[in-house]
C-alpha positions in Angstrom: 0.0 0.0 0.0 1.1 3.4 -0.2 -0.3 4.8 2.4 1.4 4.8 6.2 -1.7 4.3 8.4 0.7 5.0 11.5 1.2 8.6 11.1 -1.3 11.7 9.6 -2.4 11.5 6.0 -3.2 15.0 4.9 -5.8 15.1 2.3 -7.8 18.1 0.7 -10.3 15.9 -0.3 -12.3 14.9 2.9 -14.9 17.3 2.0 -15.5 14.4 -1.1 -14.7 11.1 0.8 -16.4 11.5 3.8 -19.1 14.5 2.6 -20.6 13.0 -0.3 -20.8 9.8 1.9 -23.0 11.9 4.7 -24.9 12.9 1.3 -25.8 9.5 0.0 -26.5 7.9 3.8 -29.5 10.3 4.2 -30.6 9.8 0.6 -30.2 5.9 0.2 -32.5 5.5 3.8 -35.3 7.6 1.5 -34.6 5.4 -1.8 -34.9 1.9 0.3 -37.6 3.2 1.8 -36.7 3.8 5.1 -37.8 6.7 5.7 -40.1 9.1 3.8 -39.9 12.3 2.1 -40.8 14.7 4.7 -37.8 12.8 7.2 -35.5 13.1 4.4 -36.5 16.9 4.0 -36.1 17.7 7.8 -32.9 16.1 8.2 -31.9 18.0 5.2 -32.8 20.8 6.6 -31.1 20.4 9.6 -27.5 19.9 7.8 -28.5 23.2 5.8 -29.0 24.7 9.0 -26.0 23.7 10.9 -23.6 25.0 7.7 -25.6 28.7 8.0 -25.5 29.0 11.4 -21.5 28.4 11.4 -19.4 32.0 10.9 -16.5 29.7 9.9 -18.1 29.0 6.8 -17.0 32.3 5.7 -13.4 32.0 6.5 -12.6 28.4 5.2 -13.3 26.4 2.5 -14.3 22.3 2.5 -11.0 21.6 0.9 -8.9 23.9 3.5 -10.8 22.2 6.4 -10.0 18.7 5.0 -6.7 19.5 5.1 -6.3 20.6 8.5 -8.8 18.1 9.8 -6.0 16.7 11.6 -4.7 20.0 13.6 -8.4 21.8 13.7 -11.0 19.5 13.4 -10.3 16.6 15.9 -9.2 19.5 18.2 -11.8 21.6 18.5 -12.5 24.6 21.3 -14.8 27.1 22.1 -13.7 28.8 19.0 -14.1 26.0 16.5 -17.3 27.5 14.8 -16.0 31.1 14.3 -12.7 29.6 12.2 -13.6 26.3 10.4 -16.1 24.4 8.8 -17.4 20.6 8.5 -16.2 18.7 5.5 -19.2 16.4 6.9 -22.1 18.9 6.4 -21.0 21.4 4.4 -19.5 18.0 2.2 -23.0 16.5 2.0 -24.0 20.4 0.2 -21.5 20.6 -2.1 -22.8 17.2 -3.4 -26.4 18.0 -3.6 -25.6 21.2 -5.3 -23.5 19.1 -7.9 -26.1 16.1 -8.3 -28.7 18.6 -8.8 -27.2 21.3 -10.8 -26.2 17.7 -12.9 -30.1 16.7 -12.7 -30.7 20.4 -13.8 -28.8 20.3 -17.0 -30.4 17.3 -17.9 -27.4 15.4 -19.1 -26.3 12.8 -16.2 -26.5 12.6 -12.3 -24.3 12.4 -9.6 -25.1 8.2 -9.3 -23.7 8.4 -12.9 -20.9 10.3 -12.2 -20.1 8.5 -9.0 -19.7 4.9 -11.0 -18.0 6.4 -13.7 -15.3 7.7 -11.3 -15.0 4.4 -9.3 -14.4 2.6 -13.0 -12.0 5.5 -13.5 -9.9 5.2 -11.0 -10.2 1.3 -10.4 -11.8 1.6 -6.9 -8.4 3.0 -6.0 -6.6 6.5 -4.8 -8.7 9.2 -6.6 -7.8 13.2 -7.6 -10.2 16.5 -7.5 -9.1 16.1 -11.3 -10.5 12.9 -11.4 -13.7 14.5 -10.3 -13.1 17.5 -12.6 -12.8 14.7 -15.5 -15.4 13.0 -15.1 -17.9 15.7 -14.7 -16.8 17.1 -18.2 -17.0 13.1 -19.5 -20.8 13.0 -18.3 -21.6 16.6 -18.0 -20.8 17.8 -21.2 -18.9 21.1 -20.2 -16.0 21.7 -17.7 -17.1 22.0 -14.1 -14.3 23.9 -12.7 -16.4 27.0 -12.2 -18.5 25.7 -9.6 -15.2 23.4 -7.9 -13.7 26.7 -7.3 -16.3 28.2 -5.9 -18.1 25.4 -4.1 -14.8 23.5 -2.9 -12.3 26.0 -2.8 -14.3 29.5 -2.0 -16.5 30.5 0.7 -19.2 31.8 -1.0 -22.8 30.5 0.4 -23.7 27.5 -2.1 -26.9 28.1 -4.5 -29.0 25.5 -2.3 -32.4 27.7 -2.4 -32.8 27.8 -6.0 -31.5 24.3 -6.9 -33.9 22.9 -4.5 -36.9 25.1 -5.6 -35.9 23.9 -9.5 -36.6 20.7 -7.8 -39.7 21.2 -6.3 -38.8 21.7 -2.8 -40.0 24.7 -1.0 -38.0 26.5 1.1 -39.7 28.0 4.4 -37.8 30.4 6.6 -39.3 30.1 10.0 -38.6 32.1 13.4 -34.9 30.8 14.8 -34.4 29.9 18.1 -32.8 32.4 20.5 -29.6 30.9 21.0 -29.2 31.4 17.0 -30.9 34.9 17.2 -28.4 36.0 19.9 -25.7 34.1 17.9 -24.4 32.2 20.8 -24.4 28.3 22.7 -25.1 28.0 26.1 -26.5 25.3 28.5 -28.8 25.7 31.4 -27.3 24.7 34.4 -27.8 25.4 38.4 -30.2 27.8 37.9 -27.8 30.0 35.3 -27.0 30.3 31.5 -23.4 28.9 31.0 -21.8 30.4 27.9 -20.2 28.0 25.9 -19.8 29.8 22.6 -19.8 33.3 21.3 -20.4 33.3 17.4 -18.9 35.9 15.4 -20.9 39.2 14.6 -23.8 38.3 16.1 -25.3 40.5 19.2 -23.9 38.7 22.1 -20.2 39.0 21.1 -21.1 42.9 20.4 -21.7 43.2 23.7 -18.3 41.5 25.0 -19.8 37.8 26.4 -17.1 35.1 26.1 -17.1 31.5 26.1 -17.0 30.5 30.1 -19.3 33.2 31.2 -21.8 32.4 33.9 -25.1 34.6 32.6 -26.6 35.2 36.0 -29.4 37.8 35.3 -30.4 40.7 33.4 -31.5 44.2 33.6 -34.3 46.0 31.9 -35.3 49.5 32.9 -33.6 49.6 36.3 -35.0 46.3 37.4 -32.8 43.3 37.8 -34.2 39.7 37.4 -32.5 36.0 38.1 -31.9 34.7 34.5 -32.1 31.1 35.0 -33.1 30.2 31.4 -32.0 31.7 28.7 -35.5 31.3 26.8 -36.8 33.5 29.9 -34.7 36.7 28.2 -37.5 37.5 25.9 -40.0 37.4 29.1 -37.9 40.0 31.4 -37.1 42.2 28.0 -40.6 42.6 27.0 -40.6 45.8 24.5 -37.2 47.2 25.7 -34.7 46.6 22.3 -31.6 47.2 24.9 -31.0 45.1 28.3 -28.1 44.8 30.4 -26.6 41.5 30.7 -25.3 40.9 34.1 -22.4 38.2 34.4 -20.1 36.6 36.1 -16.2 36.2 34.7 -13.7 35.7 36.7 -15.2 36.7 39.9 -16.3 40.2 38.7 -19.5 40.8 37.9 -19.8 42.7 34.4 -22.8 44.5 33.0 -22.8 43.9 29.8 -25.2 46.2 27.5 -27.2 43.9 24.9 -29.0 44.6 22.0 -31.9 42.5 21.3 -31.3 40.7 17.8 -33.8 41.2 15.1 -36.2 38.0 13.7 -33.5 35.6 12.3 -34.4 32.4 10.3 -34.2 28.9 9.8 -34.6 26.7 7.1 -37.6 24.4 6.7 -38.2 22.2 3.6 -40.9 20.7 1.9 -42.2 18.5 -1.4 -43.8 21.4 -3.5 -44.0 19.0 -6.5 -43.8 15.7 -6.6 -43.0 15.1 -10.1 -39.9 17.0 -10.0 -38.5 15.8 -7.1 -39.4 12.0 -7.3 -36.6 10.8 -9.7 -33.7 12.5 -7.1 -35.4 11.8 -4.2 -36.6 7.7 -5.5 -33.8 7.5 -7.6 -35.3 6.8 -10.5 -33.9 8.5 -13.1 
C-alpha cells in the first residue's frame, strides 16, 4: 500500500470522501424506503441549518478544512465554529448542489458520475481532477467554475434555488434564541453557561465570552434571576436594549445587549412531486 496508516495523511479531499458519503447515507434511507420524504427533508434541513449558522463557513473552504482536519477539526475549542467548517455537512451540500445542478442540465447525475469515477480510477486512490474529469465526461462542459467556488471559495452554495428547481420549497421560519443571539449555552444550576460566542452576532457585540456564567439581566432599572435563557424575551418585554449581568472571573460585568432582530431557519418541503421523485426515489 502506499499509504502509512501509523502517522497523519493530509488530504484536501475529505470534504468528497467523507461528505458525499453523509450525502448519499440520508438519501439511500429515502430510496430503500426507510424513511419518507418529509424525514428526508427535515434532516436535510437540519444539515442546511448547521452550515448557516457556522461564521466559519465564511473564513474556510471544504477543501482547507480537509486538510487541516488533523490540527483543527479533531481539536476543536470554544472557538471552532468562528474559524472552520465541517467537510461532513458542508461536504454533504457541495454534493447536492452538484447532483442537482447535474439533474438540472439534464445530461447525467451524480449516481452516474459517482460509477464512472469508481471505473476511472479502479476503486483505487482518486484526484479532485479525477472528479473534474469525469464531470466534463458526463456533463458535457468543464465544471471547474462551480469546484472553485463550491470547494475551494467561501461563498454560500446556491442551495435555495436548486432545490426550488426541484420542487422543494424553502420555508424560513422564526430561529431559536440561541441562533438569534448568535451564541451556545447550556442551562445549568439555575444560570445560562456560555459556551460559545459566534462571530458578529449580538452577544459578542456586547463583549460575552465563552466560560461566562449569565446570572441575570437588567431592563429598565430592574434586575431579574436569568435562570433560562428562553426566559430573556420574558424580562425584556418591548425594551430593544438590556443589560446582561455576568459573572467572569469573579467580577460581575454589566454587559449592555441589544436585542437581535427576527432571524431564520430553514424548513423544507415537497412542493411537486414530479420533479423531485426521480432525485429523491432514484429513479432516473
Amino acid at each position: 500500500t502506499r499509504y502509512d496508516y501509523g502517522h497523519e495523511n493530509y488530504t484536501q479531499l475529505l470534504w468528497f470522501f467523507e461528505g458525499f458519503t453523509s450525502y448519499y447515507d440520508d438519501l439511500f434511507l429515502r430510496r430503500c424506503g426507510r424513511i419518507d420524504d418529509a424525514t428526508y427533508l427535515r434532516l436535510l434541513g437540519k444539515t442546511i441549518n448547521q452550515v448557516l449558522q457556522a461564521p466559519g463557513r465564511e473564513v474556510q473552504s471544504v477543501a482547507q478544512a480537509s486538510y487541516d482536519a488533523w490540527i483543527k477539526y479533531y481539536r476543536q475549542d470554544e472557538n471552532t465554529p468562528n474559524a472552520t467548517i465541517s467537510y461532513y455537512s458542508k461536504g454533504a451540500l457541495v454534493a447536492l448542489c452538484f447532483d442537482l445542478t447535474l439533474r438540472a442540465e439534464g445530461r447525467t447525475t451524480l449516481d452516474a458520475v459517482l460509477r464512472a469515477l469508481w471505473d476511472r480510477c479502479k476503486g483505487g486512490p482518486m484526484t479532485e481532477a479525477d472528479f473534474a474529469a469525469v464531470l466534463r465526461e458526463l456533463g458535457g462542459r468543464s465544471f471547474n467554475r462551480e469546484l472553485a467556488a463550491w470547494v475551494h471559495g467561501t461563498r454560500e452554495l446556491p442551495l435555495e434555488p436548486l432545490l426550488t428547481a426541484r420542487g422543494i420549497q424553502v420555508h424560513h421560519d422564526p430561529a431559536p434564541l440561541q441562533q438569534r443571539l448568535g451564541l451556545r449555552t447550556t442551562d445549568s444550576g439555575g444560570s445560562v453557561q456560555v459556551k460559545t460566542v459566534l462571530r458578529g452576532g449580538a452577544a459578542e457585540q456586547a463583549g460575552l465570552a465563552a466560560g461566562d456564567e449569565w446570572v441575570g439581566v437588567e431592563v429598565a432599572g430592574q434586575g431579574w434571576r436569568l435562570s433560562r435563557l428562553d426566559d430573556l424575551p420574558l424580562y425584556a418585554g418591548n425594551y430593544r436594549k438590556v443589560i446582561a449581568l455576568v459573572a467572569r472571573d469573579r467580577r460581575l460585568l454589566r454587559l449592555e445587549l441589544a436585542m437581535p432582530p427576527a432571524a431564520t431557519v430553514w424548513r423544507l418541503a415537497l412542493r411537486d412531486e414530479g420533479l423531485a421523485r426521480p432525485w429523491l426515489a432514484g429513479t432516473d
